[in-house]
N, C-alpha and C positions, 0 to 999 in steps of 0.2 A: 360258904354260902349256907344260909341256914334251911332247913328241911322245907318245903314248900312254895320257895320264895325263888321267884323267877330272876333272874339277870337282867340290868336293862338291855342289853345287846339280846339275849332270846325272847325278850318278850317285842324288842320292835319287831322283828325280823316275823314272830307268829303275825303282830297286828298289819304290818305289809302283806304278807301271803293273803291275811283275811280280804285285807282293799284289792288285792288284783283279784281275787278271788269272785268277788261281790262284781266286777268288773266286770268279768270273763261273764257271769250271769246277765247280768241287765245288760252290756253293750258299752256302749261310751258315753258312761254317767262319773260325775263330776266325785273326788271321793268326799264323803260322810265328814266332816268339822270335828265329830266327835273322835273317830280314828286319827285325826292330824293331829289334836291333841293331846291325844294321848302318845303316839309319835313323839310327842316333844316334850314330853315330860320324861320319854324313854331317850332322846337324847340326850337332856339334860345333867337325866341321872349318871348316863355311863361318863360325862365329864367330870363330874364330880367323883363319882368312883373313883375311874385313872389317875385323876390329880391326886386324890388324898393314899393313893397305893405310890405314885411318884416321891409324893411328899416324906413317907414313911421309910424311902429305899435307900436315903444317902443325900448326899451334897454333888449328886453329879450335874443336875441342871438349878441348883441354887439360884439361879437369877432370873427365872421366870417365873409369871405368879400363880398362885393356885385359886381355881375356879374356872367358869364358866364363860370361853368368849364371845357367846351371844348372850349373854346377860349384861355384855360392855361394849356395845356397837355404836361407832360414830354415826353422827345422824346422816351420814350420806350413804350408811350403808344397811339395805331392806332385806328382811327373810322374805324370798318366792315360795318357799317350802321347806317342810322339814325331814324331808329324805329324799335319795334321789344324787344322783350322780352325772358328772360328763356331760355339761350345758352345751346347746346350739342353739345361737337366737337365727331368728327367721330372717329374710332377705327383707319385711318392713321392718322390724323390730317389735312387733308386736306379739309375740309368740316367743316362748322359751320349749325344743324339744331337748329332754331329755334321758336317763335310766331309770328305770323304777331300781335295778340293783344290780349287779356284776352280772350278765348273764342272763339276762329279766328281761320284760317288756319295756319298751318304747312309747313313752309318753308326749303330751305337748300341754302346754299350760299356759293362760293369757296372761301377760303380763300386765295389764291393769284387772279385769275381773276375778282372775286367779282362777279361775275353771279348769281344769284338768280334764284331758280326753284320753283314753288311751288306743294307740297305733296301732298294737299289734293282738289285743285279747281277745280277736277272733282266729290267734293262732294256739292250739293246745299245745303248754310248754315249751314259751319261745324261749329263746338263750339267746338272743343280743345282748353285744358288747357294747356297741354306738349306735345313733342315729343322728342325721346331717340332714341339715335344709338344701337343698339344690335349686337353683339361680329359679327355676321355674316354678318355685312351690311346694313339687315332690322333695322326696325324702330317699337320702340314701342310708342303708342300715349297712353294721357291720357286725356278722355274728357267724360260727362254723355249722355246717349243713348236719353233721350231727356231732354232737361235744362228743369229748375223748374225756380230758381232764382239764383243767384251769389253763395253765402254761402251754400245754402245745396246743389249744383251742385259740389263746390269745395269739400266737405268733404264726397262725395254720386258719386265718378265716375266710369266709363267704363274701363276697359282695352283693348287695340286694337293692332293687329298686322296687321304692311300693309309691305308689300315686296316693295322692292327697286327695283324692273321692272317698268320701265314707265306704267301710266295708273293704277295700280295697286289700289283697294281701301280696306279699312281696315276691319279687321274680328275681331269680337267680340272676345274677349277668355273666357268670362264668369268669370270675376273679379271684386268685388267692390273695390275701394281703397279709402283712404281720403289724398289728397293731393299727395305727390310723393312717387317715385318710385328710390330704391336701384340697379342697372343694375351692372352686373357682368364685366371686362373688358376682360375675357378669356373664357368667355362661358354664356349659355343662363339663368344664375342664375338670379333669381330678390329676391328683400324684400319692402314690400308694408306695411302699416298702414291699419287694420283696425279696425273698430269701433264697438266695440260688444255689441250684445245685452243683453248681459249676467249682469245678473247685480250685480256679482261680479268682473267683468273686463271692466274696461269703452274702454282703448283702447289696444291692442296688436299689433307686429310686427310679419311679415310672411315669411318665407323664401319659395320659392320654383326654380320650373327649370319649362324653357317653353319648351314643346315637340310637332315636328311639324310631324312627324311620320304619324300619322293617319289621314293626309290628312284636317284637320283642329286644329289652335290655342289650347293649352289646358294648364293646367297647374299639372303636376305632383311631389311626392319626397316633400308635404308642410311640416311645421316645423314649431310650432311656436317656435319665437325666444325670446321673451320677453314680457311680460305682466302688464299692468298699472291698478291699482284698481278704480281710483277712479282719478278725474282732477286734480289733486294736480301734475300731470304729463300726458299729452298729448303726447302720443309718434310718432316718425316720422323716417325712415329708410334713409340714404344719403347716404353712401359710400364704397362699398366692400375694403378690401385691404388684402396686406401679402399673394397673392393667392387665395384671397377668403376666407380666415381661420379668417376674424376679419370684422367687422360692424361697422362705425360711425352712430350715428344717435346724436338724440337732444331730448329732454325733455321740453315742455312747460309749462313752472309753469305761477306761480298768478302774474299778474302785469304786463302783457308781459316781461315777464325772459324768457330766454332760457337756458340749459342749455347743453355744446357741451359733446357727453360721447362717449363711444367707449364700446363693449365687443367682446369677447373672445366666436370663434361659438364654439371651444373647449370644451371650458371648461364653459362656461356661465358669469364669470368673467367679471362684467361691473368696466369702470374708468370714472371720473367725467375729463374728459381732461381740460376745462375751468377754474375750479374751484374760476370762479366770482360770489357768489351769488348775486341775485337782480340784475345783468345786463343782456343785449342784445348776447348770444352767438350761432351762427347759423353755424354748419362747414357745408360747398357746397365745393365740391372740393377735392378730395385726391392729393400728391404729388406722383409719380408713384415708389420712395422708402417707402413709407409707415410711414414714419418719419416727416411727416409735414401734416397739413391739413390747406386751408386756410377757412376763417371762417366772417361771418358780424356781426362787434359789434360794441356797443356804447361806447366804450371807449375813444377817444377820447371827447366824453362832459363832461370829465373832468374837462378839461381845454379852451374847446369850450361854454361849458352851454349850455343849451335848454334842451326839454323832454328826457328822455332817451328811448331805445325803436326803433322799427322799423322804425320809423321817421327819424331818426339822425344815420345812419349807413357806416359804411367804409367797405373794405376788410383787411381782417390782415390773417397774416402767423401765426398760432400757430405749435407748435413742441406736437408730440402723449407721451409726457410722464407724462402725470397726474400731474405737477405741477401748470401749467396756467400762468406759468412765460417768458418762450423764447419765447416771441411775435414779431413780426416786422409789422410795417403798410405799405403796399403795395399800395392804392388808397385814394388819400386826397381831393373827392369828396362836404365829408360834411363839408370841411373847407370854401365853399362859402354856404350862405346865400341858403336855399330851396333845394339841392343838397344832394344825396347821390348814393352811389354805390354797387350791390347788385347782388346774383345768381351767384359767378363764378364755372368756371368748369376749370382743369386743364388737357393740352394735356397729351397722354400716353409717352410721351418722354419727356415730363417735359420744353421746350421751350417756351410754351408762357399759357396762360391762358386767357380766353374767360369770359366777364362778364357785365352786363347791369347798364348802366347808367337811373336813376329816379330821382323824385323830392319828398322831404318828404312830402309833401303831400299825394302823393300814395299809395294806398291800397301795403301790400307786395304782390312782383312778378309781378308789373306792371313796364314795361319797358319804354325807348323815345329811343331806342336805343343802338346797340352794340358796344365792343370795345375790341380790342384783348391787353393782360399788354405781354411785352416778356422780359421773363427772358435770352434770348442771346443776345451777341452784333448784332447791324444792317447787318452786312455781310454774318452771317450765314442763318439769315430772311429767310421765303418762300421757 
C-alpha cells in the first residue's frame, strides 16, 4: 500500500463512524447521499482489490469471474443500501431494520423512500449484534451488557426490548442467548439457543413468550424445545412457521457442516430438510406458506471449486419436505471471484426478500451492504 493512500475497507469503516457519528449528534436524521456514496465507491473498490489479489494467487477458484457483482445485478434484484448487515423486514413489509456493523447501532430504513433512522444513537457506544421486528412493532435487540471480546460476546449475549416510540431505549429482559433468535410473526413468541452448563447438554433450544404486563420485559410459558449432548451438533433456533406449530433451525456439525432441520412443536418430530451431509446448509428465511425455506449453501462449488463452507455461499430456495432435492438458486453472488451472499429474510406476503451482500473473506454475518431479491413483476413494486 503506497504511503498515504487509505484501503477501501479503512476508509469505509472511518466514513461509517463519521454517519453514526453525525447521528449520535442531530438525532434520527436520514444519512447525508454524499457519505453513501462514497460508501460505495469504497465497496466497490475493495471488490476489485480482492478479485485482482484472487486473480494473481493461482488457479484455485479458476472458474469464477473477476469483478464486481453489483455492477451485474439482474433487474429483479435492488441495492436498499450500501453497508449494513443482518436484514429484518417489518411485520408490514414496509421497513427494513438492520446493523450499521458487527457490534454497532441498529438501524431502520423505508423501503420505498430509503430514509434511514437510527434505533439506538441515543445510546453511547452501543454493540448490538441483531435487531428483530416483534409482531407488535417493537423491536427485539441482541447484543452483550458489556462486550468482553467478538466470540464470547457472540455466543454470551443480552436480550433487549426497546419500543418503537421515538427516544425510546432498550430494557434488559434478563436473557442470555448464543447467537439468534427465533421471533414468532403472529405473536410475541420467541426460540433462543442456549448454552448449558449442564454437562450433559452442551447446547439446547428454548421456546418461550415475552410478557409486557407487569410493567417491565420478562419472559414467561419457557419450554425447552430440543437438546444437544455434546458438539457433534450445535443447535441454533431460525424460523416459526405453519402458525407457530413448527421450528426451522440448523445443526452445526464438524468441519463447518450445517445441517438445515425443522421439528414438529407437536409432536417433537424432527426432519433433516437438507439432507446434504458434509455441506454448508443454513435455512434464514421462511416462505409465508410454510412450504419453502430459503437457505445459504455451498453448493454451487461444485462446479465453482474453492473451500466449501461459509466462505463460498449463495441463497437457494429449498422446499420443507425432507428430501434435499427441489432446490432452486436464487442469488449468484459467489459466482464472481471474493463474493457471496448471505442472512436473507423473507417478507410476510412473500413479494420480495431482504438479504446482505459480503465478501468471503468475512467472518459469517458480517455484511458491505443490503439488497432487496423481488419475487413480483416491477409494476406491482413498493
Amino acid at each position: 500500500m503506497g504511503e498515504g493512500i487509505l484501503s477501501p475497507s479503512l476508509l469505509q469503516f472511518i466514513l461509517t463512524k463519521m454517519v453514526l457519528l453525525s447521528m449520535k449528534i442531530k438525532g434520527l436524521i436520514a444519512y447525508p447521499v454524499s457519505l453513501l456514496v462514497l460508501s460505495a465507491v469504497c465497496t466497490h473498490a475493495g471488490y476489485s482489490q480482492q478479485a485482482t489479489l484472487v486473480k494473481n494467487a493461482g488457479d484455485t477458484l479458476r472458474k469464477r469471474k473477476i469483478g464486481d457483482p453489483l455492477q451485474h445485478l439482474p433487474k429483479n434484484i435492488e441495492v436498499l443500501t450500501l453497508f449494513g448487515e443482518r436484514a429484518d423486514i417489518s411485520p408490514d413489509n414496509k421497513r427494513v431494520a438492520f446493523m450499521a456493523k458487527t457490534f454497532g447501532d441498529a438501524l431502520v430504513i423505508d423501503v420505498k423512500t430509503k430514509e434511514i433512522a437510527c434505533l439506538t444513537c441515543n445510546i453511547p457506544a452501543a454493540a448490538f449484534l441483531r435487531v428483530m421486528h416483534l409482531s407488535n412493532g417493537d423491536y427485539l435487540l441482541i447484543g452483550p451488557d458489556k462486550f468482553h471480546d467478538s466470540q464470547v460476546s457472540k455466543k454470551n449475549s443480552d436480550l433487549w426490548y426497546l419500543s418503537k416510540e421515538a427516544g425510546s431505549k432498550p430494557v434488559s429482559i434478563g436473557q442470555r442467548v448464543s447467537e439468534g433468535v427465533a421471533i414468532s410473526k403472529k405473536s410475541l413468541k420467541i426460540a433462543f439457543t442456549e448454552m448449558s452448563s449442564d454437562p450433559k447438554v452442551f447446547s439446547r433450544i428454548v421456546m418461550a413468550d415475552i410478557e409486557l404486563s407487569n410493567g417491565k420485559p420478562s419472559l414467561i410459558n419457557r419450554k425447552t424445545v430440543i437438546e444437544s449432548a455434546d458438539r457433534s451438533c450445535t443447535l441454533e433456533a431460525q424460523d416459526f412457521y405453519e402458525n407457530d406449530s413448527r421450528l426451522t433451525f440448523f445443526c452445526y456439525v464438524a468441519n463447518g457442516a450445517f445441517d438445515g432441520k425443522g421439528i414438529d412443536l407437536l409432536t417433537n418430530q424432527v426432519t433433516n430438510f437438507s439432507n446434504m451431509p458434509g455441506a454448508f446448509n443454513e435455512p434464514e428465511g421462511i416462505f409465508p406458506d410454510g412450504q419453502y425455506t430459503t437457505v445459504e449453501m455451498d453448493r454451487q462449488c461444485e462446479w465453482l471449486g474453492g473451500a466449501r463452507g461459509s466462505a463460498n455461499i449463495d441463497i437457494w430456495k429449498l422446499k420443507l419436505d425432507g428430501k434435499g432435492k427441489d432446490l432452486e438458486r436464487l442469488t449468484h453472488f459467489n459466482d464472481f471471484e471474493g463474493g457471496k451472499a448471505a442472512n436473507p429474510v423473507v417478507s410476510t406476503d412473500g413479494r420480495f426478500m431482504a438479504f446482505q451482500v459480503a465478501k468471503s473473506t468475512d467472518p459469517p454475518g458480517m455484511g458491505h451492504g443490503l439488497m432487496l431479491y423481488w419475487f413480483t413483476p416491477k409494476k406491482t413494486r413498493h
